[in-house]
GUVEXZA-785680 format. One record per residue: residue number from 1; residue in three letters; x, z, y of N, C-alpha, C, O in turn. Coordinates in nm, 3 decimals, always signed. Example, Ala and Ser with C-alpha at 12.3 -4.5 7.8 and 13.67 -1.06 7.14 Angstrom:
+-----+------+---------+---------+---------+---------+---------+---------+---------+---------+---------+---------+---------+---------+
| seq | type |    n.px |    n.pz |    n.py |   ca.px |   ca.pz |   ca.py |    c.px |    c.pz |    c.py |    o.px |    o.pz |    o.py |
+-----+------+---------+---------+---------+---------+---------+---------+---------+---------+---------+---------+---------+---------+
|   1 |  Ala |  +1.319 |  +0.780 |  -0.569 |  +1.230 |  +0.780 |  -0.450 |  +1.320 |  +0.780 |  -0.330 |  +1.424 |  +0.846 |  -0.332 |
|   2 |  Ser |  +1.285 |  +0.708 |  -0.225 |  +1.367 |  +0.714 |  -0.106 |  +1.290 |  +0.787 |  +0.003 |  +1.341 |  +0.804 |  +0.114 |
+-----+------+---------+---------+---------+---------+---------+---------+---------+---------+---------+---------+---------+---------+
% end
This chain:
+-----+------+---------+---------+---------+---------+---------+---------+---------+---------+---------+---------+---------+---------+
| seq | type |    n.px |    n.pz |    n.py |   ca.px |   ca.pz |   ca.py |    c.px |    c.pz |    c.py |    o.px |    o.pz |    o.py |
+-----+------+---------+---------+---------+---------+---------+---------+---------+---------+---------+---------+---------+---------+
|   1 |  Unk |  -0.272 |  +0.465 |  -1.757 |  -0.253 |  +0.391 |  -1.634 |  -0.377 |  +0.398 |  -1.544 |  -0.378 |  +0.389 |  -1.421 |
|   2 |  Unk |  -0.478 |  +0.414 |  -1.625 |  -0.583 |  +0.451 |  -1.530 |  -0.608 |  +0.557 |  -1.447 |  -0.674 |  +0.536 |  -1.345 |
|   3 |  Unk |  -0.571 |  +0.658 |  -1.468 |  -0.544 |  +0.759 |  -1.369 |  -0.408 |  +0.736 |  -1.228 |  -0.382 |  +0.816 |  -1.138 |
|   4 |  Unk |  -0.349 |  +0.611 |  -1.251 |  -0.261 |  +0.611 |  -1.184 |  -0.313 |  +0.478 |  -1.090 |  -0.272 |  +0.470 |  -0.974 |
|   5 |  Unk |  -0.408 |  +0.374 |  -1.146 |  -0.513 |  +0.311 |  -1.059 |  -0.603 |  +0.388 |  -0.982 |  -0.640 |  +0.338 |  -0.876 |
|   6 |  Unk |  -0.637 |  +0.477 |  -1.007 |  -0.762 |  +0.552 |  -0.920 |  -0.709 |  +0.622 |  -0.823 |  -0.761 |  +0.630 |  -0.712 |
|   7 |  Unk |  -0.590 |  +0.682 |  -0.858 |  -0.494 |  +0.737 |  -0.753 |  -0.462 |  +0.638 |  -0.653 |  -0.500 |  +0.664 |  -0.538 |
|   8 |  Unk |  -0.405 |  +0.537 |  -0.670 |  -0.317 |  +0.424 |  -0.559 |  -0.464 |  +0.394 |  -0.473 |  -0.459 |  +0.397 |  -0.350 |
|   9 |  Unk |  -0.604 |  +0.363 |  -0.548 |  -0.673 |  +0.317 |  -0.498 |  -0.720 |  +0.387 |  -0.394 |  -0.753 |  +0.323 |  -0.294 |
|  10 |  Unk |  -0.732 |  +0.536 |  -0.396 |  -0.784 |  +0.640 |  -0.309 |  -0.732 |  +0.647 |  -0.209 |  -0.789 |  +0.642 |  -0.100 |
|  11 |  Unk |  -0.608 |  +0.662 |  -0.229 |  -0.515 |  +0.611 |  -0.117 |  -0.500 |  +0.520 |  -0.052 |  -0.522 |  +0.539 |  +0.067 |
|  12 |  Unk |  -0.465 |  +0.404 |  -0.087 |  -0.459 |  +0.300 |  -0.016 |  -0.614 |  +0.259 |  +0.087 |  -0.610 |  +0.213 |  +0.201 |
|  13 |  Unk |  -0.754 |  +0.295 |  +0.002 |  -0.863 |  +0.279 |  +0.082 |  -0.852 |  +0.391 |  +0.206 |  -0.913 |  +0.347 |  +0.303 |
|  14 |  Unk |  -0.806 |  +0.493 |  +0.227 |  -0.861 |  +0.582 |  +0.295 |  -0.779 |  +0.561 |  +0.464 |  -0.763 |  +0.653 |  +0.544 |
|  15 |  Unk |  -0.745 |  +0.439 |  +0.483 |  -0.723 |  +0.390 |  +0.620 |  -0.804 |  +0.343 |  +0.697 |  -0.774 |  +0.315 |  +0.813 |
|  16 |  Unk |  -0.939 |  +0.323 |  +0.639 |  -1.047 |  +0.241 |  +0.682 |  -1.060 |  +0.141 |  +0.732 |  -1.100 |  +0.121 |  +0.847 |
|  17 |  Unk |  -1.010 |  +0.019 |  +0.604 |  -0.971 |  -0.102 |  +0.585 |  -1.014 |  -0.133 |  +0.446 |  -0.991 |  -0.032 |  +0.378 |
|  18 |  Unk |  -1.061 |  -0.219 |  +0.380 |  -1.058 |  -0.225 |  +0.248 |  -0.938 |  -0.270 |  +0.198 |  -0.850 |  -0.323 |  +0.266 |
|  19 |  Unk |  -0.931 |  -0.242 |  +0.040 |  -0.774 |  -0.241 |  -0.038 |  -0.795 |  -0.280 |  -0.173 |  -0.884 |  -0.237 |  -0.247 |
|  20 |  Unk |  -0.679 |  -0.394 |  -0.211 |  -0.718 |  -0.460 |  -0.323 |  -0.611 |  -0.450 |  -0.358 |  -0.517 |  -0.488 |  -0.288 |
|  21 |  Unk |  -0.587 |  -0.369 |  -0.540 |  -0.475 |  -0.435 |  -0.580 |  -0.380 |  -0.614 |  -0.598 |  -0.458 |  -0.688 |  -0.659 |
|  22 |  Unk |  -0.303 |  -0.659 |  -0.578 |  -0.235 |  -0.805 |  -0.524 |  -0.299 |  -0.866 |  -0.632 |  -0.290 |  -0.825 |  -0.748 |
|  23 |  Unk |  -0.369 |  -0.971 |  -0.592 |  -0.421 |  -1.088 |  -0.674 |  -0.561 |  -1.048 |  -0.719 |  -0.617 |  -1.123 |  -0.799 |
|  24 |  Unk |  -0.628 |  -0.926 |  -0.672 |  -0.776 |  -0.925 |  -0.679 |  -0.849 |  -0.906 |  -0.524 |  -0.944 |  -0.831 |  -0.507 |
|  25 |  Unk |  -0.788 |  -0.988 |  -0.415 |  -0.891 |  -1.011 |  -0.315 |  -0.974 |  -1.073 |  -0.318 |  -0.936 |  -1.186 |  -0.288 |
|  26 |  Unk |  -1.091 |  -1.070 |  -0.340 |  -1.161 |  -1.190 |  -0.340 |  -1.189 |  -1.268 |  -0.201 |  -1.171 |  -1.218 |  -0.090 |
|  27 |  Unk |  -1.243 |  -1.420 |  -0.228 |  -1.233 |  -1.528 |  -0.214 |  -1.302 |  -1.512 |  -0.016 |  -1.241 |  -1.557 |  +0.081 |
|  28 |  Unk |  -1.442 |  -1.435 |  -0.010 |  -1.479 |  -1.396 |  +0.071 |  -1.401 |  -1.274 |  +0.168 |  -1.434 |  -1.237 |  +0.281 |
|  29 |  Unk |  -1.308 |  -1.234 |  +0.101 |  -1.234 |  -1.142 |  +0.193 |  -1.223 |  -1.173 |  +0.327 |  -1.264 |  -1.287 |  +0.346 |
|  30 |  Unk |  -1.179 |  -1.110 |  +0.443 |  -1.145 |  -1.131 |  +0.528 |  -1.040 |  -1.055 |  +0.665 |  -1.084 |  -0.949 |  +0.709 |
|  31 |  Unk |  -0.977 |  -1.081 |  +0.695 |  -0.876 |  -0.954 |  +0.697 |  -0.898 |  -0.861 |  +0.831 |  -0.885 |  -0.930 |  +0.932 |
|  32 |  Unk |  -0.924 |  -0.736 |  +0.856 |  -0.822 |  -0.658 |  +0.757 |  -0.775 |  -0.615 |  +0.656 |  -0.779 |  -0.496 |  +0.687 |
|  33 |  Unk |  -0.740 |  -0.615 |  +0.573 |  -0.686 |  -0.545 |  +0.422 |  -0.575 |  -0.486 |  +0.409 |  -0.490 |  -0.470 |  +0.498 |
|  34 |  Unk |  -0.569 |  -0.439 |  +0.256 |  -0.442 |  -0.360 |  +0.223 |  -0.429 |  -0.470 |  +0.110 |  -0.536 |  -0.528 |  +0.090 |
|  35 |  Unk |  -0.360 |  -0.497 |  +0.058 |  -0.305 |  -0.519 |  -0.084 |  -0.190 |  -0.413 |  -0.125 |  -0.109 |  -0.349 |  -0.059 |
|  36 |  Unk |  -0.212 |  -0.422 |  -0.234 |  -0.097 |  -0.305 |  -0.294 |  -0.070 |  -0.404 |  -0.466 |  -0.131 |  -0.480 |  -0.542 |
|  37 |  Unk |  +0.078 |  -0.328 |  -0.450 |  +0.120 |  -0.337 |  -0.618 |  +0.037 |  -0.254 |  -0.719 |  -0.030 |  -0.166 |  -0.665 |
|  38 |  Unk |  +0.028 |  -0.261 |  -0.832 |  +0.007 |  -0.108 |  -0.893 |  +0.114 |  -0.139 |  -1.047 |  +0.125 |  -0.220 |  -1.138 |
|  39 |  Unk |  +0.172 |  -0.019 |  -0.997 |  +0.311 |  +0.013 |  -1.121 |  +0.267 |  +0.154 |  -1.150 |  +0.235 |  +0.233 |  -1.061 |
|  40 |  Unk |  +0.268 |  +0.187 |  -1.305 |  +0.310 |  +0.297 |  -1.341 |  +0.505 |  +0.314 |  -1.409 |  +0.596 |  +0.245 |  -1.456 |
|  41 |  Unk |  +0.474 |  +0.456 |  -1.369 |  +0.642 |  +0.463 |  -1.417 |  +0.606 |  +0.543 |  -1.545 |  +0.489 |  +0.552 |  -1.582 |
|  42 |  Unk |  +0.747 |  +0.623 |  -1.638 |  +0.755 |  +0.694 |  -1.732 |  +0.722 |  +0.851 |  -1.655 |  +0.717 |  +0.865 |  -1.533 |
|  43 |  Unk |  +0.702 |  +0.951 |  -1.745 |  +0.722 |  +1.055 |  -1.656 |  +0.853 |  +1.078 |  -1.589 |  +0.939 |  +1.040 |  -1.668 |
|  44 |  Unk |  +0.897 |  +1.113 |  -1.504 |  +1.015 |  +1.193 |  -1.416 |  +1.068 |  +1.038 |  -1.356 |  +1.147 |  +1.051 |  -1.263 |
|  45 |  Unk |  +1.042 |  +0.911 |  -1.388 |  +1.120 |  +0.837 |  -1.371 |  +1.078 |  +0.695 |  -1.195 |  +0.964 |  +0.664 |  -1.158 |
|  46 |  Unk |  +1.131 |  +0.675 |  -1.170 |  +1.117 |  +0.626 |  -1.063 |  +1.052 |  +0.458 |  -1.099 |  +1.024 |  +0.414 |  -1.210 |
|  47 |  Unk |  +1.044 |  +0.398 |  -0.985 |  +1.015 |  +0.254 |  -0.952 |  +0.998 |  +0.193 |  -0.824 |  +0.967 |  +0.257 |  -0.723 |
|  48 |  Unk |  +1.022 |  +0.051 |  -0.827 |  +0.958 |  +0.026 |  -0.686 |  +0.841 |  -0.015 |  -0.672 |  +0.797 |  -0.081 |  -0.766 |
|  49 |  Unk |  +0.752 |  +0.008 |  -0.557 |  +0.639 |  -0.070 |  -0.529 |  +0.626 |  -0.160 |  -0.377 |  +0.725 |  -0.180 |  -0.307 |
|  50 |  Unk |  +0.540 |  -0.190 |  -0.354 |  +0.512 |  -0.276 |  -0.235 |  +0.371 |  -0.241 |  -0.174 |  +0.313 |  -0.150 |  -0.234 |
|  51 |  Unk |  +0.328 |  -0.276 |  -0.105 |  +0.193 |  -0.314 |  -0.006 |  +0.228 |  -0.381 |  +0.097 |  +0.339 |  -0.393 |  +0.148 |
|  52 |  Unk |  +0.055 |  -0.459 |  +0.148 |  +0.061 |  -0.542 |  +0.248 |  -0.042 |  -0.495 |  +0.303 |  -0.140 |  -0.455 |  +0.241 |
|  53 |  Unk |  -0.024 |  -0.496 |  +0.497 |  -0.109 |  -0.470 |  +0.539 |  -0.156 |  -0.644 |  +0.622 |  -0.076 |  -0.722 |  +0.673 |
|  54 |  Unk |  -0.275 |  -0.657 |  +0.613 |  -0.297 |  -0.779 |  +0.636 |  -0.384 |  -0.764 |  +0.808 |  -0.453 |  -0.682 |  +0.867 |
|  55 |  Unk |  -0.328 |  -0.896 |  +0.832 |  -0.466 |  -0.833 |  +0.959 |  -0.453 |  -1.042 |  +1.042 |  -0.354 |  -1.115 |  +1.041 |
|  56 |  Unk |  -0.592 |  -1.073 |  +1.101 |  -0.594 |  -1.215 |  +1.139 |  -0.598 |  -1.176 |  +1.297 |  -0.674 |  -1.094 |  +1.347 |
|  57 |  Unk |  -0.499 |  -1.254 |  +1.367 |  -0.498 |  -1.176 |  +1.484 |  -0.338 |  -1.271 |  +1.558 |  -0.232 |  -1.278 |  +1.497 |
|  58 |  Unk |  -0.361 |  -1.328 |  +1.685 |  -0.210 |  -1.376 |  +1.757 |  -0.153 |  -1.260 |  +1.774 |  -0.035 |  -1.288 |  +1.790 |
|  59 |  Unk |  -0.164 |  -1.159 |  +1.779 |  -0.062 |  -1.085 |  +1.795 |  -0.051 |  -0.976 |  +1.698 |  -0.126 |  -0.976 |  +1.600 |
|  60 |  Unk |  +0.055 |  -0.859 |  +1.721 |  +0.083 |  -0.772 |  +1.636 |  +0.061 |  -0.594 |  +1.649 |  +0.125 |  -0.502 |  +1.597 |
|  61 |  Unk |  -0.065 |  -0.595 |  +1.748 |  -0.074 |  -0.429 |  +1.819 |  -0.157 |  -0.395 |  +1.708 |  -0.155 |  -0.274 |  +1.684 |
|  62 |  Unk |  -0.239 |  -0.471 |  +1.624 |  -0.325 |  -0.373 |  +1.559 |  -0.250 |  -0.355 |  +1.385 |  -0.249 |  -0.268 |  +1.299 |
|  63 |  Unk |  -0.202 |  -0.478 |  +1.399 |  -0.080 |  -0.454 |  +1.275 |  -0.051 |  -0.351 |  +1.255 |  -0.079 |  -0.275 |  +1.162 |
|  64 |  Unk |  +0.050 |  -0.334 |  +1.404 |  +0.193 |  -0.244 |  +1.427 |  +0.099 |  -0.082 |  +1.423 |  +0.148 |  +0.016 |  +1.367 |
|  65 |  Unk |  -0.014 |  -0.076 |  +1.479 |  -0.098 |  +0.031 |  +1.444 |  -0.135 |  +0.121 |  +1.330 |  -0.134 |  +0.242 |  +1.307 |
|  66 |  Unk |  -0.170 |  +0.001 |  +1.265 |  -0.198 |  +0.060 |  +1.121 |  -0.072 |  +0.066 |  +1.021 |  -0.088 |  +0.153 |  +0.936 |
|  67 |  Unk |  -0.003 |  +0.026 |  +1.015 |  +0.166 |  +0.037 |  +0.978 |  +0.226 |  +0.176 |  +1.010 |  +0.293 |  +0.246 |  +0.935 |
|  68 |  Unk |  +0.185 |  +0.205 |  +1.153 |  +0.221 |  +0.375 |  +1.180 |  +0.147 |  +0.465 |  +1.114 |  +0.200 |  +0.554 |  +1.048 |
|  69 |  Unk |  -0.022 |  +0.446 |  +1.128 |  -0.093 |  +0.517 |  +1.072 |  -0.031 |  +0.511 |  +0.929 |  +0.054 |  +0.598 |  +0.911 |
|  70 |  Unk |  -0.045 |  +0.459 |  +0.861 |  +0.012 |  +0.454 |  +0.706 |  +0.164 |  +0.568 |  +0.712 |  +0.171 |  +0.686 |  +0.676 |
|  71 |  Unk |  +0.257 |  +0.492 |  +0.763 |  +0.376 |  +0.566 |  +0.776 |  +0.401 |  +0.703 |  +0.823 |  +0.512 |  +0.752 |  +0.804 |
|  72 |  Unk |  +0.286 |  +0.784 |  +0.896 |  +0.222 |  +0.901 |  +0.913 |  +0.174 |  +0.964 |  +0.800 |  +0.177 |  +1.086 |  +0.787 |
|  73 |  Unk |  +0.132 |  +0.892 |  +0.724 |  +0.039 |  +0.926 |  +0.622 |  +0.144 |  +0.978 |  +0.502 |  +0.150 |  +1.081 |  +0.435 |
|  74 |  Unk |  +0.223 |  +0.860 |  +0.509 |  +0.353 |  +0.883 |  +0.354 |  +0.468 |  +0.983 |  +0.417 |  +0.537 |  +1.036 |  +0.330 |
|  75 |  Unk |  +0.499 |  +1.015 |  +0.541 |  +0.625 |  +1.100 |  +0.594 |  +0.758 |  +1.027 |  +0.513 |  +0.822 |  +0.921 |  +0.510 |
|  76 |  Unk |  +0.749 |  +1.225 |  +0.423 |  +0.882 |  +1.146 |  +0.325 |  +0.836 |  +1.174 |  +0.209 |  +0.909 |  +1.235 |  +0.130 |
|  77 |  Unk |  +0.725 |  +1.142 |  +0.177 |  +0.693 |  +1.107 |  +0.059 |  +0.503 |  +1.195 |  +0.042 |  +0.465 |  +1.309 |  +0.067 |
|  78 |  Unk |  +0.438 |  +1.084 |  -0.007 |  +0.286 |  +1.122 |  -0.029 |  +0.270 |  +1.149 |  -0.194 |  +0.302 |  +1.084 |  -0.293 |
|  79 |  Unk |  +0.193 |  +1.300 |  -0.169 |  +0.196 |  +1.306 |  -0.327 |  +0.013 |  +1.346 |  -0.347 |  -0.073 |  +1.411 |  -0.288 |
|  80 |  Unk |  +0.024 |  +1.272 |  -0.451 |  -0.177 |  +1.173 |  -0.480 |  -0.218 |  +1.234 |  -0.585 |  -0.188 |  +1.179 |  -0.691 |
|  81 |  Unk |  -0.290 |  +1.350 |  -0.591 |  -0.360 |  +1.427 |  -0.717 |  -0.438 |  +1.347 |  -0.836 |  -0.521 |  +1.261 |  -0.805 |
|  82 |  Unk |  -0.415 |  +1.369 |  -0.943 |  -0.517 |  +1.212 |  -1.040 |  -0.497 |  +1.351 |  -1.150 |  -0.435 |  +1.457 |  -1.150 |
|  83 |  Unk |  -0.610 |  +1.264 |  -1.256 |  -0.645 |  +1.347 |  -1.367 |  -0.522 |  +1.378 |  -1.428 |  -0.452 |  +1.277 |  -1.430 |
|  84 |  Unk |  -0.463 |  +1.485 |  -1.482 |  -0.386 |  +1.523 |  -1.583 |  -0.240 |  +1.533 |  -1.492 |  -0.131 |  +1.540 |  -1.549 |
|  85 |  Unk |  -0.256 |  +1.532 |  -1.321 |  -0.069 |  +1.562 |  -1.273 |  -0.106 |  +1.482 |  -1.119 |  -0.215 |  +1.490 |  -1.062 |
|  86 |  Unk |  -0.017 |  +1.425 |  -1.082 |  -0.042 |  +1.334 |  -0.977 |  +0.086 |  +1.243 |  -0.982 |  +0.163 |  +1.213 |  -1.073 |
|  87 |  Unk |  +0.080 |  +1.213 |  -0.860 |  +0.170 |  +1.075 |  -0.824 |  +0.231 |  +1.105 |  -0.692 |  +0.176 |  +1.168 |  -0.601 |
|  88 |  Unk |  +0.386 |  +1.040 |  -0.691 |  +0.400 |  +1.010 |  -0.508 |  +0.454 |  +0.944 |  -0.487 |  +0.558 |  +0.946 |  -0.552 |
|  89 |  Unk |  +0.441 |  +0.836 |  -0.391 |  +0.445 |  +0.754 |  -0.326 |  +0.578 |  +0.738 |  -0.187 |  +0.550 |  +0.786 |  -0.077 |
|  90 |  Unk |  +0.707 |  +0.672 |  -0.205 |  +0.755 |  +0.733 |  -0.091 |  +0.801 |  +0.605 |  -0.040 |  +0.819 |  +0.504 |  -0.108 |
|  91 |  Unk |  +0.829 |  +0.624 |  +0.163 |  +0.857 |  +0.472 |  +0.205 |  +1.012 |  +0.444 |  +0.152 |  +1.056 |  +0.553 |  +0.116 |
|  92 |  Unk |  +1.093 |  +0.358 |  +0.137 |  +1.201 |  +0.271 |  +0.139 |  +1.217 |  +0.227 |  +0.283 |  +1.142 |  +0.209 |  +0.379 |
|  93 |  Unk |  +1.363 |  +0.215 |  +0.255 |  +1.458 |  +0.145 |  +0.358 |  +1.492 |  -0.011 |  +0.315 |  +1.556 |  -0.038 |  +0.213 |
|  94 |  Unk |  +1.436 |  -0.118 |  +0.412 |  +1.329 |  -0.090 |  +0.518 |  +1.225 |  -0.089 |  +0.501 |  +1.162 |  -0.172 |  +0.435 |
|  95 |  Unk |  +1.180 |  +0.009 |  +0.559 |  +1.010 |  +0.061 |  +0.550 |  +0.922 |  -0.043 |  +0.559 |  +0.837 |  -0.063 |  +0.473 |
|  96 |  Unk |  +0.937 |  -0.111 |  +0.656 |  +0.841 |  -0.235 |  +0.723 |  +0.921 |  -0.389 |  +0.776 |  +1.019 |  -0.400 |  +0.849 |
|  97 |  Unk |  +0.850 |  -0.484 |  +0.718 |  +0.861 |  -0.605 |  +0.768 |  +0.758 |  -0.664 |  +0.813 |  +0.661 |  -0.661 |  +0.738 |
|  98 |  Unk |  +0.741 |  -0.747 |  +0.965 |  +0.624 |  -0.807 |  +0.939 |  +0.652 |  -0.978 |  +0.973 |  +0.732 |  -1.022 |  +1.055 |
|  99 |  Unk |  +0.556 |  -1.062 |  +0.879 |  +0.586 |  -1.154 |  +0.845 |  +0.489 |  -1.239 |  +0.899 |  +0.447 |  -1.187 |  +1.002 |
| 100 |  Unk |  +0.434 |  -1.348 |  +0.876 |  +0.357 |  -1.480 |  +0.926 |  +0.337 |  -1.522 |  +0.807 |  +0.430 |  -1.530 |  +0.726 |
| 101 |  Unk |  +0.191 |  -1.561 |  +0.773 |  +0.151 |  -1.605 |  +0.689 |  +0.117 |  -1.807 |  +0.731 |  +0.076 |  -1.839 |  +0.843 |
| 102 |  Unk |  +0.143 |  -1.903 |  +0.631 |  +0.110 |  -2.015 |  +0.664 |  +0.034 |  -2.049 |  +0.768 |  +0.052 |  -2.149 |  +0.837 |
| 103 |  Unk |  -0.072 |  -1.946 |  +0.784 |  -0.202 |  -1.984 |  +0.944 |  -0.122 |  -1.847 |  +1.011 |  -0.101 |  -1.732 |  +0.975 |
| 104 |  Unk |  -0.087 |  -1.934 |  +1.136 |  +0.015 |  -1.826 |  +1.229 |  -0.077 |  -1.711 |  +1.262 |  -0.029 |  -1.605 |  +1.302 |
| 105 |  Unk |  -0.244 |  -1.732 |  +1.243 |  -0.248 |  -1.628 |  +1.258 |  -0.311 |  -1.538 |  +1.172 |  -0.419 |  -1.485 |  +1.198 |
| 106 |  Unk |  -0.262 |  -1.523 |  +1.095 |  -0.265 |  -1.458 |  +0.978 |  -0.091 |  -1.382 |  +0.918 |  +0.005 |  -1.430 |  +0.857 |
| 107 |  Unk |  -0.132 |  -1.209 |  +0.992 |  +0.004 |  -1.175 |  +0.995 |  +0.003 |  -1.064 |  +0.858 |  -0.086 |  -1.049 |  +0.775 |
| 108 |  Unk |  +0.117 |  -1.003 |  +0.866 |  +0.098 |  -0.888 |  +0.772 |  +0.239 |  -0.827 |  +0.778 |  +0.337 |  -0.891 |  +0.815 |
| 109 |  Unk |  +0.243 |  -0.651 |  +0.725 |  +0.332 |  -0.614 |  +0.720 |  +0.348 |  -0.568 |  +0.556 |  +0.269 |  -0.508 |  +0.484 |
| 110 |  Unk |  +0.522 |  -0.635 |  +0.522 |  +0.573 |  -0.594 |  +0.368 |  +0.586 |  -0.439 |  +0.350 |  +0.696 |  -0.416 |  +0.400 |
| 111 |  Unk |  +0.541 |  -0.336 |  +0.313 |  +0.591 |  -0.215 |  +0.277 |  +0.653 |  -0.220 |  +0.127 |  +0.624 |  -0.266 |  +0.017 |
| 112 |  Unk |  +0.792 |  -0.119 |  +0.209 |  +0.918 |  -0.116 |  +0.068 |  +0.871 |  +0.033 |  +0.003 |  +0.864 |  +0.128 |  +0.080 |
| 113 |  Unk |  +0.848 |  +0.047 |  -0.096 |  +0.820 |  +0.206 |  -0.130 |  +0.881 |  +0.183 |  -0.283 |  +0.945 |  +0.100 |  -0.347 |
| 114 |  Unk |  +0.810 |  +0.328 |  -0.299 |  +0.890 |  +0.375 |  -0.486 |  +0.751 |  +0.436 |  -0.513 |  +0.661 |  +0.455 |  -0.431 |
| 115 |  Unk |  +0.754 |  +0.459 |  -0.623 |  +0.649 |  +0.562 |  -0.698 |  +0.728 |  +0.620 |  -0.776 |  +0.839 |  +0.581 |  -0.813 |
| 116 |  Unk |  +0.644 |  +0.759 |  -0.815 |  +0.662 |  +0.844 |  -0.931 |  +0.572 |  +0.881 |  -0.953 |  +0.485 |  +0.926 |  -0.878 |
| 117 |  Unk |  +0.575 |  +0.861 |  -1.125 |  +0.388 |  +0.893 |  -1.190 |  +0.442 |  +1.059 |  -1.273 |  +0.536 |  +1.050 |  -1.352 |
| 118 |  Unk |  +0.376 |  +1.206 |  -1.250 |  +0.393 |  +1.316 |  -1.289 |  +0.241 |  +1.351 |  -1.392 |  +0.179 |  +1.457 |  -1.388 |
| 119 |  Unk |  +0.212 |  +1.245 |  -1.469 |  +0.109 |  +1.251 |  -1.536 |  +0.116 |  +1.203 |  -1.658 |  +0.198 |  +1.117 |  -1.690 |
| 120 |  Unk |  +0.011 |  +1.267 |  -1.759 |  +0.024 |  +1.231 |  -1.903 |  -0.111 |  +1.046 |  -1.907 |  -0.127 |  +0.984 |  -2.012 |
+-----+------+---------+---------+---------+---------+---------+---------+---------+---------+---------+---------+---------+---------+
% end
């Protein structure tokens, strides 16, 4: 599974935003961020995953920004080189939600995706 952490992580950082797998942001964070799931699958076999793009802000242009950039990034499907095979990453229908967090301004967008892990 560790090759399949170092993978998601490479990825997910390389928006130039920092990126935390869900439930290790720390306390000082401040947003912008990524959060991400991290799932491994079996070989050949599918799953779902998620990410959040976070951002503190009344409105939604720099959100809706980086949501494209990302969605540029995955097409129809991103495939992530890691020790021993790689991984890919593809969006779901629907691709994007964006939501309101308790402090209105504190927004974020849900990404629907899948993985497939092609590694030992």
């Amino acid at each position: 599974m560790i090759n399949t952490a170092r993978a998601l992580y490479e990825f997910w950082s390389g928006f130039g935003i920092p990126a935390y797998t869900i439930g290790t942001v720390p306390d000082e964070a401040k947003p912008p961020y990524i959060t991400y799931s991290l799932v491994e699958t079996e070989p050949l076999s599918q799953a779902t995953c998620y990410a959040q793009v976070w951002y503190r802000d009344t409105g939604n242009a720099a959100l809706l920004g980086k949501v494209d950039e990302i969605k540029a990034a995955l097409k129809s499907g991103a495939r992530i080189e890691c020790e021993g095979g790689y991984i890919c990453i593809y969006p779901e229908t629907p691709f994007a939600q964006v939501l309101v967090d308790e402090n209105p301004e504190d927004r974020y967008a849900y990404l629907n995706l899948s993985i497939n892990c092609y590694h030992l």
